[in-house]
SEFIRO-448425 format. One record per residue (C-alpha): residue number from 1; residue in one letter; z, x, y. Coordinates in steps of 0.2 Angstrom, whole numbers, plus 5000, padded with zeros to 4 digits. Layout:
REC tilum firo   up east north
REC   NUM    A    Z    X     Y
...
! end
This chain:
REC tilum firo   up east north
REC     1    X 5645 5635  5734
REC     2    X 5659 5634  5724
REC     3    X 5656 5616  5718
REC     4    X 5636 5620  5714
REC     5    X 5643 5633  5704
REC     6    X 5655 5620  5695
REC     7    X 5637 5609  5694
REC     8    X 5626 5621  5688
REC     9    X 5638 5628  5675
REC    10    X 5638 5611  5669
REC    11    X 5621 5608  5670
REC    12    X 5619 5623  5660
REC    13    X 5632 5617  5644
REC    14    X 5624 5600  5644
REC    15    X 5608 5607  5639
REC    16    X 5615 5619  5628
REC    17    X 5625 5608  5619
REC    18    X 5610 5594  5619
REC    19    X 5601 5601  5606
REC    20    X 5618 5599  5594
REC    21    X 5621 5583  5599
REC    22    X 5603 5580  5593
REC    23    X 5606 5590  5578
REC    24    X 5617 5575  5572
REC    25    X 5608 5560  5577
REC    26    X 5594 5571  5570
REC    27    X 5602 5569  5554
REC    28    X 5611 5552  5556
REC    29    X 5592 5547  5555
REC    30    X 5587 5556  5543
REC    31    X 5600 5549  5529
REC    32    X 5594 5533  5536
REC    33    X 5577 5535  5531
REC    34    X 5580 5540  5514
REC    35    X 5594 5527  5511
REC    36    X 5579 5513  5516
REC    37    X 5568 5522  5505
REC    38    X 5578 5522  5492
REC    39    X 5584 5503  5495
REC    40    X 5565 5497  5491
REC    41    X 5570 5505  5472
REC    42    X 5551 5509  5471
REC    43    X 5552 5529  5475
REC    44    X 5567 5541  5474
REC    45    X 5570 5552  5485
REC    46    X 5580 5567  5480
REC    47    X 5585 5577  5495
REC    48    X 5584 5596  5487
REC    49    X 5591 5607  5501
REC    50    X 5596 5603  5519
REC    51    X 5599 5616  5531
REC    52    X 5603 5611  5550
REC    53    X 5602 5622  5563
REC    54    X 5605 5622  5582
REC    55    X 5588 5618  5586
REC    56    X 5578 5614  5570
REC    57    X 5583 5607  5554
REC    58    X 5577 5609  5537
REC    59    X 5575 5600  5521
REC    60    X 5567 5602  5505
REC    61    X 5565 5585  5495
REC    62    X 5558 5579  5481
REC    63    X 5548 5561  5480
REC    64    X 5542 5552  5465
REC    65    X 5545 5534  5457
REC    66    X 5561 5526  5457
REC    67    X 5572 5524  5439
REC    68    X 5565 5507  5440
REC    69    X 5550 5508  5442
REC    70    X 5548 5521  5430
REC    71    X 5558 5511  5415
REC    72    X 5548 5495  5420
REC    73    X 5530 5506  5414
REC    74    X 5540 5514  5399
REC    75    X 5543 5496  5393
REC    76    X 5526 5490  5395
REC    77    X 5519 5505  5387
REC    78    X 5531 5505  5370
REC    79    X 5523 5495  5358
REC    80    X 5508 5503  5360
REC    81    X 5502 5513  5346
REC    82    X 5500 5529  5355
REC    83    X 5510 5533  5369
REC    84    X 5495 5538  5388
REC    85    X 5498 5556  5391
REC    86    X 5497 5553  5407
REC    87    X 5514 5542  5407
REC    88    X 5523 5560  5407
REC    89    X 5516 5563  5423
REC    90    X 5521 5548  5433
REC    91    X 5540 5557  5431
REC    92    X 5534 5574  5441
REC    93    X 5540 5572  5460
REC    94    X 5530 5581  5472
REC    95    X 5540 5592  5482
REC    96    X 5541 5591  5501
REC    97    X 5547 5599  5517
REC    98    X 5553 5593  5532
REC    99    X 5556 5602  5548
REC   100    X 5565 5595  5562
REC   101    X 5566 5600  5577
REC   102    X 5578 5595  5590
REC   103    X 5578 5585  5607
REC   104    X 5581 5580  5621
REC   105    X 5565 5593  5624
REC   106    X 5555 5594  5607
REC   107    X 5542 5606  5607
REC   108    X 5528 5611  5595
REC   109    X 5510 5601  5594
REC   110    X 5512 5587  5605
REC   111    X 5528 5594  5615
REC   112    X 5541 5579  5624
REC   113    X 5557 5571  5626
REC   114    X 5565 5563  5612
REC   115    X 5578 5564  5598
REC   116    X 5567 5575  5585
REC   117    X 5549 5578  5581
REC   118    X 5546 5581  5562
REC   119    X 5533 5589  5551
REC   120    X 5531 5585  5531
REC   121    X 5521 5595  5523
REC   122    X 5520 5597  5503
REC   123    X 5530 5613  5500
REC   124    X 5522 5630  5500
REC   125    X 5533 5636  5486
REC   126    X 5528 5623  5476
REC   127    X 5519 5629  5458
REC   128    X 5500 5629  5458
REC   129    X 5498 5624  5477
REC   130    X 5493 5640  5484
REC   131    X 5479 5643  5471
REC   132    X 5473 5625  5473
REC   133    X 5472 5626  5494
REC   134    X 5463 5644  5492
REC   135    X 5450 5635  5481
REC   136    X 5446 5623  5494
REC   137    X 5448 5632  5510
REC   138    X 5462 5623  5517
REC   139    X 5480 5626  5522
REC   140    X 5489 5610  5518
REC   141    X 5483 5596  5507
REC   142    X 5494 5585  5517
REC   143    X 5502 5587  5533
REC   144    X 5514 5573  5545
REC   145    X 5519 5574  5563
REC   146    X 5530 5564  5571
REC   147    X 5542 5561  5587
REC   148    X 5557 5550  5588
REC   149    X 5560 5543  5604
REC   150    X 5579 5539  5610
REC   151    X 5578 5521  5606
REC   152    X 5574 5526  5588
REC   153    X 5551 5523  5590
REC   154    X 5543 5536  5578
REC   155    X 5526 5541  5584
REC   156    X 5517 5549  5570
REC   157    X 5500 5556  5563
REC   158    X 5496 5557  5546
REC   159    X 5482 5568  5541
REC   160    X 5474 5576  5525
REC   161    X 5457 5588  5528
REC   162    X 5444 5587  5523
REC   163    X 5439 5592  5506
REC   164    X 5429 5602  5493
REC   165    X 5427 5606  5476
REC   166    X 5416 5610  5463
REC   167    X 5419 5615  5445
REC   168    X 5410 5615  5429
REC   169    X 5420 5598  5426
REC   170    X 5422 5592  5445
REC   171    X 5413 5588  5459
REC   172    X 5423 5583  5474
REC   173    X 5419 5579  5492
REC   174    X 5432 5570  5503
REC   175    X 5430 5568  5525
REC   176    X 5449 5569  5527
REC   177    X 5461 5556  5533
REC   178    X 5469 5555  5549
REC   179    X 5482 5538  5551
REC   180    X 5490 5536  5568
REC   181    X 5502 5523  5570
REC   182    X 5522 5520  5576
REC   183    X 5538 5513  5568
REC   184    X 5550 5506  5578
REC   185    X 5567 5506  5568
REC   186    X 5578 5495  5578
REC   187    X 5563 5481  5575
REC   188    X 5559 5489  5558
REC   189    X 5540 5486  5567
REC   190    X 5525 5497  5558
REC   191    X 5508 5497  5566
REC   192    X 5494 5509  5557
REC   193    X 5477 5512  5560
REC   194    X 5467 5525  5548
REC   195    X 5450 5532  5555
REC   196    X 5433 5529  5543
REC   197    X 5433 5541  5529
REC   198    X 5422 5544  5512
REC   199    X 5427 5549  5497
REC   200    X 5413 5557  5481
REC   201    X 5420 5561  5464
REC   202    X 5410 5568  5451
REC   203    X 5414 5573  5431
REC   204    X 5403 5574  5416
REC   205    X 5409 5554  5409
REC   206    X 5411 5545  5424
REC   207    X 5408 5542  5445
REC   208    X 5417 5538  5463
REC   209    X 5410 5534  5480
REC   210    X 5417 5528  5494
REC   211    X 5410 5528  5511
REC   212    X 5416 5526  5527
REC   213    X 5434 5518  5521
REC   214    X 5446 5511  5536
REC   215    X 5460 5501  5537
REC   216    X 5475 5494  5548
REC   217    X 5491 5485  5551
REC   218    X 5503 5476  5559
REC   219    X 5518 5472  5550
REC   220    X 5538 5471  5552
REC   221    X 5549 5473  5536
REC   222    X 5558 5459  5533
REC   223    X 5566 5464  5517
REC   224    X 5567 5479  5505
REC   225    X 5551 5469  5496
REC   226    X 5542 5460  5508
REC   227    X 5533 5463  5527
REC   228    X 5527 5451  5537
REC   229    X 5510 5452  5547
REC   230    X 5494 5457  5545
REC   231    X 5484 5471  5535
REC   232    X 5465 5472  5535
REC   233    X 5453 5486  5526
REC   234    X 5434 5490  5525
REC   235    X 5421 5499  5516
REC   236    X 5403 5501  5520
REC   237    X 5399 5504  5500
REC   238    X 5410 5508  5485
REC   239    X 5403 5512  5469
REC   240    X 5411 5517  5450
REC   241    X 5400 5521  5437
REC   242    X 5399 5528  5418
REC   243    X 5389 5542  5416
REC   244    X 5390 5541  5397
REC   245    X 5384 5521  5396
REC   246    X 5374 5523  5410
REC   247    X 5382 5507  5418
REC   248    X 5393 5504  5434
REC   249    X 5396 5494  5449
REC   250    X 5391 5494  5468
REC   251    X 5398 5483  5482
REC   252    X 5394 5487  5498
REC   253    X 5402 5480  5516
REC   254    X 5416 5474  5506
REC   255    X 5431 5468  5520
REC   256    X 5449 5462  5515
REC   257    X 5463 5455  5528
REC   258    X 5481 5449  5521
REC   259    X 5492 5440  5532
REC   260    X 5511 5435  5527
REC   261    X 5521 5424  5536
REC   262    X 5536 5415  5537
REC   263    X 5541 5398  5542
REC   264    X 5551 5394  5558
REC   265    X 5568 5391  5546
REC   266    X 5566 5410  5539
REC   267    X 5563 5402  5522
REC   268    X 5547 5402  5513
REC   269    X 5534 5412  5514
REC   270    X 5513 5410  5515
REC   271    X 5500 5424  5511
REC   272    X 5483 5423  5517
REC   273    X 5470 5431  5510
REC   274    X 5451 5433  5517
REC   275    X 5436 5443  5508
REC   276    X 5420 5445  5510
REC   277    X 5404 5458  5504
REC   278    X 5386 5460  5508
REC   279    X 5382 5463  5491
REC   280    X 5390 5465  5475
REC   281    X 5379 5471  5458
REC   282    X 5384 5476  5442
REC   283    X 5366 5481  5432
REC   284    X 5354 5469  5430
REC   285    X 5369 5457  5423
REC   286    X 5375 5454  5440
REC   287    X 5367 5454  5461
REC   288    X 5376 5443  5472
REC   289    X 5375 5445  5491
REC   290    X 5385 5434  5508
REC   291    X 5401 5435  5497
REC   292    X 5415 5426  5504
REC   293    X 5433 5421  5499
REC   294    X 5446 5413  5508
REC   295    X 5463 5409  5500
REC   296    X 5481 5405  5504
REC   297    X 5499 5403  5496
REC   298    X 5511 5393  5504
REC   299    X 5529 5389  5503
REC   300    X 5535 5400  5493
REC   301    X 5556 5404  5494
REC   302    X 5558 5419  5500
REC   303    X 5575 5422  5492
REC   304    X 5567 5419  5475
REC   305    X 5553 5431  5478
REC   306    X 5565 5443  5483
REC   307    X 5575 5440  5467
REC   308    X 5561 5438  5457
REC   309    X 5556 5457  5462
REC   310    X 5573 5463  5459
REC   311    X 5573 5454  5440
REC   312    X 5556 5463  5438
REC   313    X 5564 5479  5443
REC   314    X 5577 5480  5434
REC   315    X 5570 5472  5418
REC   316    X 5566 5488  5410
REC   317    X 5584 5498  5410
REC   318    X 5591 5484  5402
REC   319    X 5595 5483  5385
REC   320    X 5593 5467  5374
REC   321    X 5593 5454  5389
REC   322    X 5579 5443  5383
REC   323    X 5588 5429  5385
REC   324    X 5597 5432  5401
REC   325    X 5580 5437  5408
REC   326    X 5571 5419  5402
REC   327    X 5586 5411  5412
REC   328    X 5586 5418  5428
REC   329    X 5567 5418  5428
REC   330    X 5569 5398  5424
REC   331    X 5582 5397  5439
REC   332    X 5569 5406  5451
REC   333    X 5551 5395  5445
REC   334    X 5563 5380  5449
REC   335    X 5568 5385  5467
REC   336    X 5548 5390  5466
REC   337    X 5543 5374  5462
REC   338    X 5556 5365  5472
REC   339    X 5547 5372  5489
REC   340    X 5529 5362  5485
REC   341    X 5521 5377  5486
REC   342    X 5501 5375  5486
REC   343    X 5487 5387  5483
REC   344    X 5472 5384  5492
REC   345    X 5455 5393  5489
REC   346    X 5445 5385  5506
REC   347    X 5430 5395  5502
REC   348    X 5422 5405  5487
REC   349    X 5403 5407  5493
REC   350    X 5390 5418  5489
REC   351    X 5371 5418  5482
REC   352    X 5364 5421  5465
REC   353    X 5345 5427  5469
REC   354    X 5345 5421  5483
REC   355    X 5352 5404  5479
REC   356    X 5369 5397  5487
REC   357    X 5383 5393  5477
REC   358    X 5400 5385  5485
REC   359    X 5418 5380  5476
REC   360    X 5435 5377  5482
REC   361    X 5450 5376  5474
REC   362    X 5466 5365  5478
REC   363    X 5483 5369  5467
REC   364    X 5498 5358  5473
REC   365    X 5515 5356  5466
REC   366    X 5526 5341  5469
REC   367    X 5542 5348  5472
REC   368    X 5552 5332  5474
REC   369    X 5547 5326  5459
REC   370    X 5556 5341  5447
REC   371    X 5568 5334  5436
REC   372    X 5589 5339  5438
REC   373    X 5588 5357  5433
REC   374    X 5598 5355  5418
REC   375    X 5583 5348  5409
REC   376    X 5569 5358  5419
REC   377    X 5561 5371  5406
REC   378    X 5547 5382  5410
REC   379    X 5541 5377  5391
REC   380    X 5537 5361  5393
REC   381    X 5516 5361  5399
REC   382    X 5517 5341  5398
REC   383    X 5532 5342  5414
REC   384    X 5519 5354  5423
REC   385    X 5505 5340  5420
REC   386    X 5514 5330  5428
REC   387    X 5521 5339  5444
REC   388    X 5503 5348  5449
REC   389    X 5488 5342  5457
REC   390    X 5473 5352  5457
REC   391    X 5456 5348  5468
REC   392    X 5440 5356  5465
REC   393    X 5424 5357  5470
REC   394    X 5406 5367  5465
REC   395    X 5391 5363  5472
REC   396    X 5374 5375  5468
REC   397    X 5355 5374  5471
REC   398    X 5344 5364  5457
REC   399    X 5335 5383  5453
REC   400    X 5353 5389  5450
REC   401    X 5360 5375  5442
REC   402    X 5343 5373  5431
REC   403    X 5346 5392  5426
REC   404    X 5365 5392  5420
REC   405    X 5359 5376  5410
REC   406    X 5346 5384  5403
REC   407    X 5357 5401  5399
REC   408    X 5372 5389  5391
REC   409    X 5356 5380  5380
REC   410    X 5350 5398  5375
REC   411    X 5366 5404  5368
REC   412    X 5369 5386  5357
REC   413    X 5352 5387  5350
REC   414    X 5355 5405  5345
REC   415    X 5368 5401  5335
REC   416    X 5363 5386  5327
REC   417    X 5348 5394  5321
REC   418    X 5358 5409  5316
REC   419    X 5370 5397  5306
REC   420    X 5353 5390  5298
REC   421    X 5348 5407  5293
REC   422    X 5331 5405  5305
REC   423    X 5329 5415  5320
REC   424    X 5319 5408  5334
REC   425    X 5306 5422  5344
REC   426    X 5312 5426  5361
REC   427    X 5296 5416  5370
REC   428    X 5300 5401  5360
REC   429    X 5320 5402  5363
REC   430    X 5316 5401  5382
REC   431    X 5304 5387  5381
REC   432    X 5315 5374  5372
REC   433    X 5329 5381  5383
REC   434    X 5322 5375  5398
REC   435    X 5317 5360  5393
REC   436    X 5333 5353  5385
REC   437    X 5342 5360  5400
REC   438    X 5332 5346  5411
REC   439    X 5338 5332  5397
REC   440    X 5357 5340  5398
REC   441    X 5357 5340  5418
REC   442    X 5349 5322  5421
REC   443    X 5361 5317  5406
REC   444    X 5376 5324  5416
REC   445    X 5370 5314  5433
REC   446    X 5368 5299  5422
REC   447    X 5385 5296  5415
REC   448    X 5393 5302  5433
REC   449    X 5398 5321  5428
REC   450    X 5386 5328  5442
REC   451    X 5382 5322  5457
REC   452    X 5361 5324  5462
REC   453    X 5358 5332  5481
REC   454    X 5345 5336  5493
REC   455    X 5351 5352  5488
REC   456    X 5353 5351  5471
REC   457    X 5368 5348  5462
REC   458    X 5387 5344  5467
REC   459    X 5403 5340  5457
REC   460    X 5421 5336  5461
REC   461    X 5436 5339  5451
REC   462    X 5452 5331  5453
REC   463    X 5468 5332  5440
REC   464    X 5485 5322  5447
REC   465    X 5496 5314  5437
REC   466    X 5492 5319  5420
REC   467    X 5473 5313  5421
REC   468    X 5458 5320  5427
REC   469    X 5442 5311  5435
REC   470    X 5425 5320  5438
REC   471    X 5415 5311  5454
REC   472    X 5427 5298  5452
REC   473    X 5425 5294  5433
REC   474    X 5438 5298  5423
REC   475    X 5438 5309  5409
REC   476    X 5450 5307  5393
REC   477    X 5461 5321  5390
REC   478    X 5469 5316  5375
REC   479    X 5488 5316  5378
! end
């Protein structure tokens, strides 16, 4: 009896004392996360109030853009002539509050077993946010929950409601958002996942639609700067349009994916980067449709990136450092340069009426080649013609390639018969259009510029070496 007594009473000090004990790891990762925050020197975190109790912990913070980022858009806005209003607002923070609540046995909307489950809201205090979720019905504009687990894997969700407004000057109508996902902070491992959602915005001068927006991804931080892995978004249709001009813009199934890796030495990076629309129409000027887009960056130093992010960063706090800048910039486009790196457009596809149009782009850079950095200079175009090689192809149907003839003829009669001080009538324009623009593409086939198909026209490009060749035949560049 004696001894369950002796167990029981321990048993009983454990778990109060548990809640403590979480307490602190509680806030051990709490100064983590801001200090990782902070480290990315793109927001700052200011931590505004931090109460920690026995079994829930409080802070109040403050979030907005880092000193650096913040001195890097001053800088690019001081020359102009009249400073944006809206730079003043990019210095507010937006206030937050964090309540934590402390294992081993978390409780609240999704009760378990771990170090602490958090909620971030924006802060109740903060000035105007009561009158503006009044006005659309809602309690929170933003809300976070998450759970950390003992080996330091946040579970969270992410949500903001769904939305409505209307005012003399506004029309607003938003589905909400809801992103589930995990962080595992030993791995620094990020997975998201972000359920379909639309977005409608209305004013007197302008519009915004969005439908049916989703996104994901898969990455692990490697760096302050940089993660690695895979990101991907979709949207059945967005649109923007100017109410005032009556002109705008529509594409509608437009899908992105990014991909970033790194090389089995941990030293250069590659980006991959695929696209593709249904449709894509600006007016009568533009309509394209079966958009697709495929490119890829490769060897690229990593540790230059990274310090060519930091130089960019830090650019705007400093004072008079034009010339430092221009040096260390040189250092980094030389270890650039030195990795070969190669930019590789596989595919730009997409039809103009109907009427298949198909390019690719090849951008290499012979590393090796670079002379001893003491002489290398990023001012010198004539070393750059000699270190890259670039590959193109174009090929497009004879009805497309007859029009954008035709459209280039157009605009050079229109100005020589503007020069001459006689205007040629719209009909006749046309006519003479077409028909030289037959002359100019048999011309073009004739001296080896363009290659005849079954499907119409082809040509392929290539600069290496200083020269450049067109289906072979080379093409004088003059130095």
């Amino acid at each position: 009896m004696h001894k369950a007594a002796i167990a029981a009473g321990s048993l009983i000090v454990l778990l109060l004392g548990a809640p403590w004990v979480a307490g602190a790891l509680t806030q051990r990762q709490f100064v983590a996360d801001v200090a990782r925050i902070e480290s990315a020197e793109r927001f700052h975190v200011e931590v505004v109030d931090y109460d920690r109790g026995w079994t829930t912990t409080t802070a109040r913070v403050a979030v907005g853009l880092s000193p650096s980022q913040l001195a890097a858009i001053e800088g690019a806005v001081a020359d102009l002539e009249e400073r944006p209003a809206a730079i003043d607002r990019l210095h507010e923070t937006i206030p937050l509050r964090v309540t934590m609540r402390h294992g081993p046995v978390v409780l609240g909307a999704e009760p378990g077993v771990g170090i602490m489950a958090t909620t971030i809201v924006i802060d109740p205090e903060a000035q105007g946010l009561a009158e503006l979720t009044q006005e659309l019905g809602v309690e929170q504009l933003f809300e976070l929950n998450a759970r950390t687990s003992f080996g330091g894997v946040s579970d969270y969700v992410a949500a903001i409601p769904a939305l409505e407004l209307a005012r003399d000057d506004l029309d607003l109508t938003y589905s909400g958002l809801r992103v589930a996902g995990s962080y595992d902070g030993p791995s620094r491992h990020l997975t998201s996942a972000a359920e379909p959602s639309s977005l409608s915005v209305r004013t007197p001068s302008s519009s915004f639609a969005m439908e049916n927006f989703e996104f994901s991804s898969d990455t692990t931080r490697f760096n302050p700067h940089f993660w690695l892995g895979t990101s991907q978004g979709s949207a059945d249709r967005v649109m923007a349009r100017n109410e005032i001009q009556q002109q705008g813009a529509e594409a509608t199934r437009l899908a992105a994916r990014f991909d970033v890796t790194l090389d089995e030495a941990g030293e250069h990076l590659s980006l991959a980067a695929d696209y593709s629309a249904d449709g894509l129409s600006a007016g009568e000027a533009l309509a394209v449709s079966d958009i697709v887009l495929a490119m890829a960056v490769s060897g690229l130093e990593v540790q230059a990136l990274t310090e060519y992010v930091e130089l960019s960063q830090g650019v705007g706090t400093q004072a008079d450092a034009a010339a430092p800048v221009q040096l260390a910039l040189e250092d980094i486009v030389y270890r650039l340069l030195q990795g070969s790196p190669v930019i590789d457009v596989s595919a730009l596809r997409f039809l103009v009426d109907d009427e298949p149009v198909d390019a690719s782009l090849r951008i290499a850079v012979d590393g090796p080649g670079l002379p001893p950095r003491p002489v290398f200079t990023v001012m010198n175009p004539l070393l750059f013609a000699s270190l890259v090689s670039i590959d193109a192809t174009l090929a497009l149907s004879e009805p497309l390639a007859t029009w954008v003839a035709t459209q280039g003829m157009m605009y050079q009669l229109q100005r020589s018969a503007a020069a001459n001080g006689e205007p040629i009538p719209e009909t006749d324009l046309e006519a003479m259009a077409q028909l030289q623009a037959g002359v100019v593409l048999a011309g073009l086939v004739a001296q080896g510029m363009l290659d005849s198909t079954d499907a119409g026209y082809a040509a392929q490009a290539r600069f290496a070496g200083g020269e450049l060749t067109l289906n072979g035949t080379p093409v004088p560049l003059g130095f």
